[in-house]
N, C-alpha and C positions, 0 to 999 in steps of 0.2 A: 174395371179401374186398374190403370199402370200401378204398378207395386210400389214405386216413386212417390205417386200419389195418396196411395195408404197412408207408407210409411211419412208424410208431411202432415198429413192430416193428423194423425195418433199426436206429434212431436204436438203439431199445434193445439190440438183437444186436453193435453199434458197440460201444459204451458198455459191455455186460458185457464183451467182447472187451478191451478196451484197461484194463477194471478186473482182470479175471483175469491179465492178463499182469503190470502193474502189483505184484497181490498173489502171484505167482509169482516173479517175476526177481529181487526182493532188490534192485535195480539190477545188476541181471546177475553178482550174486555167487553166487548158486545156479543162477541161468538156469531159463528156463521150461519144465521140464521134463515139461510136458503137449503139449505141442506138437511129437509126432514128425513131421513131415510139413512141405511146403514152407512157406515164408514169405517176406515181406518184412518192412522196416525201422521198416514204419509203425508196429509192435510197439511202439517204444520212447517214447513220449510223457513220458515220465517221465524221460527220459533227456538229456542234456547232446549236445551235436553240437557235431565239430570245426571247421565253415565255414559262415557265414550261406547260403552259396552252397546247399546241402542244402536249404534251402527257399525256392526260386526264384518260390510262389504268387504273384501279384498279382489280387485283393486276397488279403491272410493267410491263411487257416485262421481262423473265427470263433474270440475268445477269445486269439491271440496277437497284441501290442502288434507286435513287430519279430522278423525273423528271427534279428538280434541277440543280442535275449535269450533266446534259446537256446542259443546258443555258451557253453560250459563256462566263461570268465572271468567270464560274467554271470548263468549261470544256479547256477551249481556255487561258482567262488571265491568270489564276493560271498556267498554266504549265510556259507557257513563264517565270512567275515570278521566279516559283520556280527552274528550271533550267531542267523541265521533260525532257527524250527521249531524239528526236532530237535538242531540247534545251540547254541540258545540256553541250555541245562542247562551248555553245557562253559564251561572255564574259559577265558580268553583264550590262556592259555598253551597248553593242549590243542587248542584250536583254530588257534593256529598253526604246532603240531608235527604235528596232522592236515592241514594247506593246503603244509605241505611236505612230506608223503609223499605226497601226491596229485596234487602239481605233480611231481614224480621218476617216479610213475607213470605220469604222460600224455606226459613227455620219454621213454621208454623204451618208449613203446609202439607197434608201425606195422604195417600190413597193406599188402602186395602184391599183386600178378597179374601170371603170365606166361602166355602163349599163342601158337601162331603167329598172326599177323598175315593169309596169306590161305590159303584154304583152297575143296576142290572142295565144289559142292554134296553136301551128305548124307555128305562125309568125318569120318570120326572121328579127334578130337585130344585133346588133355588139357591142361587148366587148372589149372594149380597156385597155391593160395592159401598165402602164408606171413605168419602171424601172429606177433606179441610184445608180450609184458608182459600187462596185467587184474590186479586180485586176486587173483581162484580164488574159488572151486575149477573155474571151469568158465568161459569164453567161447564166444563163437558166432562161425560164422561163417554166411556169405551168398552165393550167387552170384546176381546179379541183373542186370537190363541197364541204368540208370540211376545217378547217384550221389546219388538224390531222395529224403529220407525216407518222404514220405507218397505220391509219385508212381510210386516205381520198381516192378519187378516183378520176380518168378525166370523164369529165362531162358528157361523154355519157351514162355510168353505169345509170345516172340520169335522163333519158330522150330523155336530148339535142343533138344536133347533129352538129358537125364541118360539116359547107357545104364544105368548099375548104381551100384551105393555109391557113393559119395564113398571115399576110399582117404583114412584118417587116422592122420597119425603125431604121438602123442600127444610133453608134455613131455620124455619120459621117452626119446625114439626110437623107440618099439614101436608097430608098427599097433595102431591102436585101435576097434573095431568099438561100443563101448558104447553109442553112440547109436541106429544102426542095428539094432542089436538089442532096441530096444526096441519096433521098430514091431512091429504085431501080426502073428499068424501068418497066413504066406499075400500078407502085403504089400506090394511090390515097396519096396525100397530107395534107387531112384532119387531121393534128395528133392537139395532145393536149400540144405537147412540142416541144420546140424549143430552140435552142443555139443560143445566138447572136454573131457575129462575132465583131471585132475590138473595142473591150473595152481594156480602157488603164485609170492611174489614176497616178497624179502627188499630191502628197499630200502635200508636200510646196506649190503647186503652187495655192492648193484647187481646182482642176479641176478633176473634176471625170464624167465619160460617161454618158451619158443617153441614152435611148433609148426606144419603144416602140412597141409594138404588138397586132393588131387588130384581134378580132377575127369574123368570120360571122358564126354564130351559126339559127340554127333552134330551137324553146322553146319543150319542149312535147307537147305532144297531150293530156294529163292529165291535169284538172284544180287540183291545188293546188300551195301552194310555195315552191321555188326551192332555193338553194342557189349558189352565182357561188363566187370563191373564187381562186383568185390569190397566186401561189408559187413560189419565187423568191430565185435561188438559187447561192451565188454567193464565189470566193474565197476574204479574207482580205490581205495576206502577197504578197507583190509584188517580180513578178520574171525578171530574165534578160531577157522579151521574146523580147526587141529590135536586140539581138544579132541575129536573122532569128534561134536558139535555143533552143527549149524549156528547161527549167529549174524548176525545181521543186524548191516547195517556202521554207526560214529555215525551216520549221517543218515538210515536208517530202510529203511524197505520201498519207499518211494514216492519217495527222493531224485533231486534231480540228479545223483547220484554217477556213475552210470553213464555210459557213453562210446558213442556210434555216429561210426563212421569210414568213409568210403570210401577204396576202390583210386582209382589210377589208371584212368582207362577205356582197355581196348585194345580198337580197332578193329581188326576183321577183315571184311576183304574175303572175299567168298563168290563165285567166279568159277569 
């Protein structure tokens, strides 16, 4: 194959990848639910980000002006405000009782990581991720070594090694396998990402989901330090998914609405 031809293919393989997730994730009110198996963040293109700092390029990513305008007050508020896109249909008033449910959403929203700090080569420990707030019905979570959108990776690139499921304790308290059980038969369940089921969020009420994901991880076998770092992806605009209907939320399939967050990074020493 002409190098020409690689190199189109890759652009294109790119490109339907980041269109498919796009027309899957709802902005991660449905979540991309073709995608049983590891990932990273770069998924979210569509998606609003809590710190310029997430996209550290220089020069940019062709096609973005500032890392800036990405961050959720410029990419997400400003539209609602100004009446962008699928915005533009709403009434002023709708749109600023939609800019204050979705500012209430992203104050009540936060994602963690804990883990020991130093650990023997090839010893196994466990990483617990705690998530809160999204939409619903569904958020994501991430374990990855970077807090990079388009740079970071899942942590085996790094080393570590997912020994078995992810251990998930849905809104509700109850282990939740529903994700992992979607991979197909025969296919080790060790992945780096997971959807949570039954998240819901009443924002009069102030009650937003929680929930949580442990992970049992193996360290490398290289002494050095490693970072492990939580991505928490989730949608802000609430939809009618009471009605057994999905619905997409005011600003569409493709919005900014959607949220990617990181953890804090904990360094672990590997000695």
């Amino acid at each position: 194959m002409k190098k020409s031809s690689r190199v189109f293919l890759t652009v294109f393989a790119a490109g339907f990848s980041l269109l498919f997730w796009a027309s899957t994730g709802y902005p991660y009110a449905g979540g991309p639910t073709g995608f049983v198996t590891d990932a990273g963040p770069f998924c979210t293109a569509c998606h609003s980000i809590i710190d310029a700092r997430y996209i550290p390029e220089k020069p940019l990513i062709r096609g973005f002006k500032s890392a800036q305008d990405e961050v959720f007050e410029t990419k997400h508020y400003k539209a609602i405000t100004e009446g962008a896109g699928n915005y533009k249909p709403m009434s002023p008033e709708d749109r600023q009782k939609l800019l204050d449910q979705v500012q209430a959403m992203d104050a009540n929203s936060s994602v963690s990581i804990s883990a020991p700090t130093s650990v023997k080569p090839g010893e196994k420990i466990q990483v617990t991720v705690k998530v809160r707030g999204g939409s619903g019905p569904v958020v994501g979570v991430m374990l990855v070594d970077a807090p990079f959108r388009y740079q970071s990776r899942p942590i085996s690139a790094n080393g570590w090694w997912i020994v078995d499921a992810p251990k998930v304790i849905g809104p509700d308290g109850k282990d939740q396998t529903t994700w992992t059980d979607m991979r197909y038969e025969g296919l080790p369940k060790n992945v780096n990402f997971v959807l949570v089921f039954g998240v819901d969020a009443d924002v009069a009420a102030k009650k937003f989901s929680e929930a949580q994901v442990t992970y049992t991880v193996r360290a490398p076998s290289d002494k050095g330090e490693y970072n492990l770092v939580a991505a928490f992806i989730h949608g802000t605009e609430i939809n009618e998914t009471k009605t057994g209907e999905f619905k997409l939320p005011p600003g569409g399939g493709a919005a900014p609405s959607g949220r990617l967050r990181f953890s804090d990074i904990v360094r672990v020493k590997v000695q």
